[in-house]
C-alpha positions in Angstrom: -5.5 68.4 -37.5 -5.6 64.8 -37.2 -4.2 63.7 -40.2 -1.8 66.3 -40.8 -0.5 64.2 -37.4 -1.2 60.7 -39.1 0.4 62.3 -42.2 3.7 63.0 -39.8 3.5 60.0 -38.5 3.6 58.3 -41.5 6.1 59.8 -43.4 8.5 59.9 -39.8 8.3 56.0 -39.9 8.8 55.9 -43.8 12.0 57.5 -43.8 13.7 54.5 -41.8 12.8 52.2 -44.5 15.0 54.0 -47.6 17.5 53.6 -44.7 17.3 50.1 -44.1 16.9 49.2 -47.6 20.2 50.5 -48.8 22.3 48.8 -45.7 20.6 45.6 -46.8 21.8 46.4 -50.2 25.2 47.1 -49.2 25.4 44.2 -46.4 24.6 41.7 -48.5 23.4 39.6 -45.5 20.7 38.7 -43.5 22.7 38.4 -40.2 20.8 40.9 -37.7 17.9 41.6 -39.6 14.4 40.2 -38.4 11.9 39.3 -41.0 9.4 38.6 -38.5 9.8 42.4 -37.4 9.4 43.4 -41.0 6.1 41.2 -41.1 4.4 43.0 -38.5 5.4 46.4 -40.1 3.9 45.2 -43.5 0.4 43.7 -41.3 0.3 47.3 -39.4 0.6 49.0 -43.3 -2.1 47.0 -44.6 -4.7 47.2 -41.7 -4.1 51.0 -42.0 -4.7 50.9 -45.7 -7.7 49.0 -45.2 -9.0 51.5 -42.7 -9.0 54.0 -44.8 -10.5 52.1 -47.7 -13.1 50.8 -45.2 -13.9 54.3 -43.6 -14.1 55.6 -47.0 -11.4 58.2 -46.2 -8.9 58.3 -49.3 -6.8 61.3 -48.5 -3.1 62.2 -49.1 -2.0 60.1 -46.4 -3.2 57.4 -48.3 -0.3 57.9 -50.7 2.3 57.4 -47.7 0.6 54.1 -46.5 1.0 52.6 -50.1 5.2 54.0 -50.5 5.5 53.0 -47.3 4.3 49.1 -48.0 6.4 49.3 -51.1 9.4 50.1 -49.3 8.8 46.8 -46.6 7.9 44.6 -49.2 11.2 45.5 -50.7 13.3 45.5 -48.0 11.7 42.0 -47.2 12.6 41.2 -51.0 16.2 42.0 -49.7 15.8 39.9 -46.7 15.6 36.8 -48.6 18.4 37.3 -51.5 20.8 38.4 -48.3 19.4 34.8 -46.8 20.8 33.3 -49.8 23.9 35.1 -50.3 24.8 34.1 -46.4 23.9 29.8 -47.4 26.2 30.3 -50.4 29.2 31.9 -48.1 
């Protein structure tokens, strides 16, 4: 039972980040987004990824922690070529 609820709770948070990538992508700027915010997300995947490695409890879940760091990491990408589209304005 409990990770079918880490499982939901991982997936409920993923979905915000296809959301957030594609208004960064449409924006084109950085104005309003914190990448310090984004940092803390990415520091909260990884300490979860390394718990599991840790524990030695590779399940499914796993899988959610790892697309879910992808999709930070990108939308921190975005952070920074918005940053430089904004100095260029």
């Amino acid at each position: 039972m409990a990770e079918i609820l880490e499982a939901c709770m991982v997936v409920c948070f993923g979905l915000s980040w296809p959301v957030s990538i594609l208004k960064s992508v449409k924006s084109r700027t950085a104005k309003g987004k914190s990448v310090t915010f984004s940092y803390f997300i990415l520091v909260g995947y990884l300490c979860g990824i390394v718990s599991k490695l840790a524990a030695g409890r590779i399940t499914y879940v796993f899988v959610f922690y790892i697309i879910n760091l992808v999709a930070v990491s990108a939308d921190v990408a975005l952070y920074f070529r918005n940053r430089k589209l904004d100095a260029k304005a």
